[in-house]
C-alpha positions as CSV (number, residue, x, y, z in Angstrom):
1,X,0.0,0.0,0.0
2,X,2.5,2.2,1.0
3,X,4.7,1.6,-2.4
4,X,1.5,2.4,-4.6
5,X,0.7,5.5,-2.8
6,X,4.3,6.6,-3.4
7,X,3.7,6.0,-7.0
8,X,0.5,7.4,-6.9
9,X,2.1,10.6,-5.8
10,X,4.5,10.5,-8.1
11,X,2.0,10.2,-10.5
12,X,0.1,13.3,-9.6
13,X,2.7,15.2,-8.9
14,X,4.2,14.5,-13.0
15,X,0.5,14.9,-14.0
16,X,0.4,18.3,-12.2
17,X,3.5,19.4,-13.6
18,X,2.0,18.4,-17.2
19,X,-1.2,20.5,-16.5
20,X,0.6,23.5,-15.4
21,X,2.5,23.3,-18.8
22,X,-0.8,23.5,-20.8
23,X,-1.9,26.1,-19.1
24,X,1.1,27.6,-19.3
25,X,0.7,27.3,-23.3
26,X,-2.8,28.0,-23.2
27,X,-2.6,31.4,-21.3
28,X,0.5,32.5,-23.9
29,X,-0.7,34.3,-26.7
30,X,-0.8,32.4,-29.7
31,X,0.8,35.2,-31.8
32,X,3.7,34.7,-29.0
33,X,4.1,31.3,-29.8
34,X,3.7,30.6,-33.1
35,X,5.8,33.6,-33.7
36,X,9.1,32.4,-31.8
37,X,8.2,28.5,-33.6
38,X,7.3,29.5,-36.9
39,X,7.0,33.0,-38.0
40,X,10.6,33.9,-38.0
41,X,12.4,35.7,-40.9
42,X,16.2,34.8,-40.7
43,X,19.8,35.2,-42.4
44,X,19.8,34.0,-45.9
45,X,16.3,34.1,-46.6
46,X,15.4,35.5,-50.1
47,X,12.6,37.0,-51.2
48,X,10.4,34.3,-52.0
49,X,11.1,32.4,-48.3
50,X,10.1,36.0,-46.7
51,X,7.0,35.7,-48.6
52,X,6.4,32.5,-47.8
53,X,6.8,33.5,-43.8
54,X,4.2,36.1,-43.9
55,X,2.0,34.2,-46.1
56,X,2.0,32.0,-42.7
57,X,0.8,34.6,-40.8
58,X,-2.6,35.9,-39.9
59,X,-4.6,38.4,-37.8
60,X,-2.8,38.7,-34.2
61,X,0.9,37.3,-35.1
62,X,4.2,38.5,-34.8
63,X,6.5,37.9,-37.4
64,X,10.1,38.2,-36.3
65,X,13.1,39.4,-37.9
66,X,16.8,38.6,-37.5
67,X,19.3,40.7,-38.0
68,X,20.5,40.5,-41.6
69,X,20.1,41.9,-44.4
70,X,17.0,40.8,-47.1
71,X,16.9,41.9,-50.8
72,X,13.3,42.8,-51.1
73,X,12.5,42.4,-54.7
74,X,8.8,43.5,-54.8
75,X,5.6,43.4,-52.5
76,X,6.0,42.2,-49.1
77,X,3.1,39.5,-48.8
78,X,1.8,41.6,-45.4
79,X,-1.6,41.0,-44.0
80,X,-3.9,43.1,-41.6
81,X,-3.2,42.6,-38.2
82,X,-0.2,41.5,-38.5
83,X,3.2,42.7,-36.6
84,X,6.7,42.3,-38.9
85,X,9.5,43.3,-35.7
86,X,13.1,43.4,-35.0
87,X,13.7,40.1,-32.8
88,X,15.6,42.4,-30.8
89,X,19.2,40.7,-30.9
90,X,22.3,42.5,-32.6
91,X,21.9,45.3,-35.6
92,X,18.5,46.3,-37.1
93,X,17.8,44.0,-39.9
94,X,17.7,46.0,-43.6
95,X,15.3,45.4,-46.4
96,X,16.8,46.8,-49.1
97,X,16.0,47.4,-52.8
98,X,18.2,45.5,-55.1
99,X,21.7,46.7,-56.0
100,X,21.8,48.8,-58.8
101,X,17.9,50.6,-58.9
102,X,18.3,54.1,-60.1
103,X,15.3,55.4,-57.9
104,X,13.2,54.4,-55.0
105,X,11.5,50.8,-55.3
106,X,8.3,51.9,-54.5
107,X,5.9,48.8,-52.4
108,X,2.0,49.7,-53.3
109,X,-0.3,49.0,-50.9
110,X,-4.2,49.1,-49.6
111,X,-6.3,47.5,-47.0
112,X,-3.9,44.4,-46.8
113,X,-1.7,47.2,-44.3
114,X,-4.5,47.7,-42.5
115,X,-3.7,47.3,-39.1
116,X,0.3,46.3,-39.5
117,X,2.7,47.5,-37.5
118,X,6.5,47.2,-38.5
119,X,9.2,47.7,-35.5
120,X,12.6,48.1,-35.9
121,X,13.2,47.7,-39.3
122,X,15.9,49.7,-42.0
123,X,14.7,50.2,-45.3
124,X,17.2,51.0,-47.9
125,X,16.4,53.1,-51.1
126,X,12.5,51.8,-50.4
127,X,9.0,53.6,-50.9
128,X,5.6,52.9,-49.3
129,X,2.2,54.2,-50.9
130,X,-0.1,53.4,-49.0
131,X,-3.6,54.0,-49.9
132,X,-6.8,53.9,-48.1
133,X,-5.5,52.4,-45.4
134,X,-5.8,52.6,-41.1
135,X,-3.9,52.1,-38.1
136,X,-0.7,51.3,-39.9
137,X,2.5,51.9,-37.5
138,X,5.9,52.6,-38.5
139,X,8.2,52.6,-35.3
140,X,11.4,52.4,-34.5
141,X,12.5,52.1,-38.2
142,X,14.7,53.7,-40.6
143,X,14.3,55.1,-44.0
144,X,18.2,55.5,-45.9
145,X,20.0,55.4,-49.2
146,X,17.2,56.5,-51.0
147,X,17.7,57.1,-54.5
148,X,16.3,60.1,-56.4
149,X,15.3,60.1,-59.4
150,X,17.4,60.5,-62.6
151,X,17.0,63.8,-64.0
152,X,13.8,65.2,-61.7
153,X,13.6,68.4,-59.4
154,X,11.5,69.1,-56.6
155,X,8.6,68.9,-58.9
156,X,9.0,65.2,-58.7
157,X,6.5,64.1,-56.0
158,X,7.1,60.7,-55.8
159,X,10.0,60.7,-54.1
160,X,9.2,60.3,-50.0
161,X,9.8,57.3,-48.1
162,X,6.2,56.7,-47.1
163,X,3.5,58.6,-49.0
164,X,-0.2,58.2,-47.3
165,X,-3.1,58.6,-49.3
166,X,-6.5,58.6,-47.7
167,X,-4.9,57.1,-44.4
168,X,-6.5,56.9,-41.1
169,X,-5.0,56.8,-37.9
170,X,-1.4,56.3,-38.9
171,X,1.8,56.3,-36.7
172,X,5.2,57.1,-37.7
173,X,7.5,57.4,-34.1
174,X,10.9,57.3,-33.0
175,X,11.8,56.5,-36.8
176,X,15.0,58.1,-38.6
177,X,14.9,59.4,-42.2
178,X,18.2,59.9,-44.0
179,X,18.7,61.5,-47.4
180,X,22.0,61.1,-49.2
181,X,24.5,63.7,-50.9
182,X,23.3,63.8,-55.0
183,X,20.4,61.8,-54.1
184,X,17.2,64.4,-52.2
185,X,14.1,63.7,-51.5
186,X,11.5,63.5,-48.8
187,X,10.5,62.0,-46.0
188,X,7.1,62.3,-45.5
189,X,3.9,63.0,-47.8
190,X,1.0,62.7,-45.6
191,X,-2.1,63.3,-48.7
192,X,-5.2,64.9,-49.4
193,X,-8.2,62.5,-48.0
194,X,-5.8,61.9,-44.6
195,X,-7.5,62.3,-41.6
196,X,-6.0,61.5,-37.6
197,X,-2.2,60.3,-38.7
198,X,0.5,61.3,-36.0
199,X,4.5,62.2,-36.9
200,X,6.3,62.0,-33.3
201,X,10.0,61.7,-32.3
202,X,11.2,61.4,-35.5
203,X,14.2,62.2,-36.7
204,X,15.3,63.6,-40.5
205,X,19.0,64.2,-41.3
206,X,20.7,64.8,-44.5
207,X,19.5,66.5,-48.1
208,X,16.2,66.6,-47.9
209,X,13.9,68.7,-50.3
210,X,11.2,68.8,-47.4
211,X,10.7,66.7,-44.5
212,X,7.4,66.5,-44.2
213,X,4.8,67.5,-46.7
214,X,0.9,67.4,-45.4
215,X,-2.0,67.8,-46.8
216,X,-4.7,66.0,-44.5
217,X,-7.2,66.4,-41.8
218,X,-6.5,67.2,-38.1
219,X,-2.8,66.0,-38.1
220,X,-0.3,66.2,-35.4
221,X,3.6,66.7,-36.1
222,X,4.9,67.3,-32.9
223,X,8.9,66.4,-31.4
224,X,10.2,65.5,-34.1
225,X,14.4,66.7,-34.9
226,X,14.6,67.6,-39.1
227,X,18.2,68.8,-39.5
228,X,18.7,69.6,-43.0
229,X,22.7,69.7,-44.4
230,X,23.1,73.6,-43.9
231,X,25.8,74.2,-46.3
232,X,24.0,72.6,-49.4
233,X,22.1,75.2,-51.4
234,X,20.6,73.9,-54.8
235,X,16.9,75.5,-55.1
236,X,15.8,73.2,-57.5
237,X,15.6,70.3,-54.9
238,X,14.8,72.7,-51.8
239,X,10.9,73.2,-51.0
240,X,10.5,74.2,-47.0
241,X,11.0,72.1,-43.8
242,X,7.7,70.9,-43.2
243,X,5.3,72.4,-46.3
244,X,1.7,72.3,-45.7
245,X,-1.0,73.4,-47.9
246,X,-4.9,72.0,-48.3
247,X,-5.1,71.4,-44.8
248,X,-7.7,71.3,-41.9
249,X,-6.8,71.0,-38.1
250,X,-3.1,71.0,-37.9
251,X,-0.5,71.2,-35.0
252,X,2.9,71.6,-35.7
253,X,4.2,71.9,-32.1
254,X,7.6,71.1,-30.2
255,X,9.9,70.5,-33.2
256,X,13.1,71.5,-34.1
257,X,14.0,72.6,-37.7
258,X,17.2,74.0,-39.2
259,X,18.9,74.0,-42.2
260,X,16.5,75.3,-44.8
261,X,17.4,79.3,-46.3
262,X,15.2,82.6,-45.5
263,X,14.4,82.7,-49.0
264,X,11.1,82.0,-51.2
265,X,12.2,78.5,-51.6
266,X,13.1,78.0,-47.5
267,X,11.6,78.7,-44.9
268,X,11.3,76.0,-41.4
269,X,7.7,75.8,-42.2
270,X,5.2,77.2,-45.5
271,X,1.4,76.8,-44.5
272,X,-0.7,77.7,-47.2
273,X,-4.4,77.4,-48.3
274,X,-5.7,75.7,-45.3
275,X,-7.9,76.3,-42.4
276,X,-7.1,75.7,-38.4
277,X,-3.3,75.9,-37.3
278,X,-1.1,75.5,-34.7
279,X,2.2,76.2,-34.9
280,X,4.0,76.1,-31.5
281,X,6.7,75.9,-29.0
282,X,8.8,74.9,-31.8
283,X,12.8,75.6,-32.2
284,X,13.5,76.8,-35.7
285,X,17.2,77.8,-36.9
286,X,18.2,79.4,-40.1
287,X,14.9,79.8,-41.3
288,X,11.2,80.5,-39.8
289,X,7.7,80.6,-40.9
290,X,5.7,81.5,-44.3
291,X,2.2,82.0,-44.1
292,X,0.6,82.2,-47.6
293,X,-2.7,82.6,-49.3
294,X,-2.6,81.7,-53.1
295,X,-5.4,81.7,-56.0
296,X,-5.0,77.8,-55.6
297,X,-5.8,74.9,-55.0
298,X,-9.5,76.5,-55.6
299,X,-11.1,74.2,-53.3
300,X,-9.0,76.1,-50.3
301,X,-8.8,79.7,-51.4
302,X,-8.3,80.7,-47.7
303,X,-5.8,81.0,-44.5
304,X,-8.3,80.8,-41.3
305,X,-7.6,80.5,-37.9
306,X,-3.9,80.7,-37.7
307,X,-1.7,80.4,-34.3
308,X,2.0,81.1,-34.3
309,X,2.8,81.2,-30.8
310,X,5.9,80.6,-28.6
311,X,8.2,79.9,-30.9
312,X,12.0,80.5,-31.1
313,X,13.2,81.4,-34.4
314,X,17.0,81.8,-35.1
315,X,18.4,83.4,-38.3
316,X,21.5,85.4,-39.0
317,X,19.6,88.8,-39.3
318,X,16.5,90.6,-39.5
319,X,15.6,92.2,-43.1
320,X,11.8,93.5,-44.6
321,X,11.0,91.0,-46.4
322,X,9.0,87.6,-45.4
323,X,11.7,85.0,-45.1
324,X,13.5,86.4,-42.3
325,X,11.5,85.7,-39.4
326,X,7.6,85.1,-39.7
327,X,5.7,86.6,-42.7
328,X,2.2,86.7,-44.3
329,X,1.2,87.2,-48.2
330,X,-1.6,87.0,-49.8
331,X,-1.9,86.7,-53.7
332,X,-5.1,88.7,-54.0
333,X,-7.8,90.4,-52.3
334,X,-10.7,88.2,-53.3
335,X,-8.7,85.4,-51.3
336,X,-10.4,85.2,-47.2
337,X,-8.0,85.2,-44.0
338,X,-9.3,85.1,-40.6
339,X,-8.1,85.4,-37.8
340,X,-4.2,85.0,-37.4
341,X,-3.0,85.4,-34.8
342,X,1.6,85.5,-34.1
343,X,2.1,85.9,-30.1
344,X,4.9,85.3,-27.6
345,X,7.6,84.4,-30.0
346,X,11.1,85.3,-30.0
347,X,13.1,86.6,-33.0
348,X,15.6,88.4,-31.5
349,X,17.5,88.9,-35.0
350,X,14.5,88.0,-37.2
351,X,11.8,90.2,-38.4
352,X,7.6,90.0,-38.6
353,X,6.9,91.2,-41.8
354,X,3.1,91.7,-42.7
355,X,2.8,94.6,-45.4
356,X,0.8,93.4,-48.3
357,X,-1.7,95.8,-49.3
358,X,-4.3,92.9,-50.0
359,X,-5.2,92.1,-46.7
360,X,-8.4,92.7,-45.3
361,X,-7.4,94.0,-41.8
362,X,-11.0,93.4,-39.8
363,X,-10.4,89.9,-41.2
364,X,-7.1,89.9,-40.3
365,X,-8.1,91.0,-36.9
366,X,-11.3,88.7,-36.1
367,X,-11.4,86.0,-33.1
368,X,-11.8,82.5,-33.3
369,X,-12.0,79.9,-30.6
370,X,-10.0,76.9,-29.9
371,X,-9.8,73.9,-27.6
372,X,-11.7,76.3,-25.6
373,X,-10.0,79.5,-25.5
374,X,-10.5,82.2,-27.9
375,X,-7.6,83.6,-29.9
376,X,-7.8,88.0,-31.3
377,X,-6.3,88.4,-34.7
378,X,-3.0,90.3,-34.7
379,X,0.4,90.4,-33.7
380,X,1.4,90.2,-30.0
381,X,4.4,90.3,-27.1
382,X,7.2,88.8,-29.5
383,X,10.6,90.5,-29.3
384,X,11.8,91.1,-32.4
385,X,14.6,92.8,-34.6
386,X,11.9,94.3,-36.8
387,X,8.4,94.7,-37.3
388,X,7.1,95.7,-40.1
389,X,3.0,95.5,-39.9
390,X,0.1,97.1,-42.8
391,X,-1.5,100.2,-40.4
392,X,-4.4,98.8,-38.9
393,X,-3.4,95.0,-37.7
394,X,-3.5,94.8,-34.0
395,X,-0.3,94.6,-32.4
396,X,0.6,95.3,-28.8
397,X,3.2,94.7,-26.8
398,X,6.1,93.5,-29.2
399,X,9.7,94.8,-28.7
């Protein structure tokens, strides 16, 4: 009796053990585990075996990568929901287009990115469109080496590492973008139909022709670090810092931009043709910001409640003209403004330069309310070199 209660406890107890193993499994997540046994892209894999790994997944898994570096010869085989990460171990790994491509390889995409996130991945001399598409995340990655175009200027919009067209509720964070000598571009082209996509903590460095360009609805750029090469002028491939234009509900706040010239083609930031935006709390060097109302796009012939506030604008000196500090034109009088409003910034050697006979003043002039507080038209407390204002815009306390 007493030897087959032994084993009986013996039994139990190994039976126990089992149980707590299953459940063990059981409360993982399955994503978890199938990614560590199965979903793994590693060294050596070509294109077609990384295809065949996401192919495996679906809706919930994580698809690790090793470090190494993958020649990605056409469309990654992603579907929604899924995660494609950096396993975590050693360098980042790098996609990269194939050796010898004269200009970007650009990866099409719609609701098959719906949901994806990708973590921790480089992407060399590679393009995303993405179209009509939500909740796609880009973290933690970088964007190099891309190539521009033979024989193509500024003009040439196809040319940014990730282009979003009709997106909802993207994420780009903590990413780097690099643009090479002889080789400009962008980083960024967030598109008309965009609505709720977020640019945070990102980092641009190199020869870019403009950082971010943004054209969608109620978009945040906030902390992000876009240090342009200083010494490289060529205007042909040289559009503004972050350029915006056709725009509703933007916030440009707590960034740092240098490198781009106080000159028609420069400027830290252009807004242009839009309606609700905040621009503040930024650091801006060399250059500062261009506020514009053109004849077109027609569909936007406005610039409506505008806030410049708080920001510190560095450039080598003040002059009357609008690049060398913070200026507003207007291309004609039919064109509406309302209510702009340029408080509390400092521009120490840089210049507020408002003159342009077009401007209707009352509009100029008007309140609108925000978040909850309401914002008077005019120009406000900032210490500046020079000011230079068309009789009749409010303006107090400036020095």
């Amino acid at each position: 009796m007493l030897l087959f209660a032994v084993a009986m406890m013996s039994l139990n107890a190994c039976e126990k053990a089992d149980l707590e193993e299953q459940v063990d499994h059981t409360l993982a997540p399955a994503s978890r585990v199938k990614s560590v046994a199965n979903l793994t892209i590693d060294p050596g894999m070509d294109f077609a075996a990384i295809n065949s790994v996401l192919n495996a997944a679906s809706a919930g898994d994580v698809v690790q990568v090793q470090t190494g570096t993958y020649e990605i010869t056409g469309k990654l085989s992603v579907k929604p929901n899924i995660s494609i990460q950096f396993s975590g171990a050693g360098l980042k790994p790098v996609f990269k287009a194939p050796t010898g491509r004269t200009e970007l390889l650009e990866l099409l995409y719609g609701t098959e990115l719906t949901g994806v996130v990708f973590s921790g991945i480089e992407f060399n001399n590679i393009r995303f469109k993405i179209v009509d598409v939500s909740n796609v995340t880009f973290e933690n990655c970088r964007f190099s080496k891309g190539k521009r175009k033979p024989a193509t200027d500024k003009k040439y919009l196809k040319d940014a590492y990730l282009e979003f067209l009709r997106g909802t509720n993207c994420t780009v964070n903590l990413c780097e973008f690099k643009r090479e000598i002889g080789n400009s571009g962008r980083g960024i082209y967030n598109k008309l139909g965009s609505s709720n996509n977020q640019f945070t903590n990102n980092q641009f460095e190199g020869y870019f022709t403009t950082a971010i360009n943004e054209n969608g609805n109620e978009t945040l750029i906030k902390e992000n670090t876009i240090r342009r090469e200083l010494n490289w002028i060529n205007v042909s491939e040289t559009d503004h810092g972050i350029y915006a234009h056709s725009f509703t509900n933007l916030e440009i706040v707590q960034n740092t931009v240098s490198g781009w010239p106080a000159e028609a083609c420069g400027g830290a930031v252009k807004a242009r043709n839009g309606e609700g935006l905040l621009i503040k709390d930024n650091t801006f060097e060399t250059s500062g910001v261009l506020l514009y109302a053109y004849n077109k796009p027609t569909a936007h012939p406005f610039l409506k409640n505008v806030k410049v506030l708080d920001n510190q604008i560095t450039v080598s000196s003040s002059a009357q003209d609008l690049y060398h500090g913070i200026g507003f034109w207007k291309e004609s009088p039919s064109l509406d403004e309302e209510s702009i409003v340029i408080s509390g910034n400092e521009l120490p050697n840089g210049s507020i330069f408002i003159r342009t006979r077009k401007i209707n003043v009352s509009n100029f002039n008007s309140s609108h309310t925000y978040k909850g507080t309401t914002y008077n038209g005019g120009v406000f407390l900032n210490d500046c070199d020079g000011l230079y204002l068309l009789a009749g815009i409010a303006n107090t306390g400036n020095y």
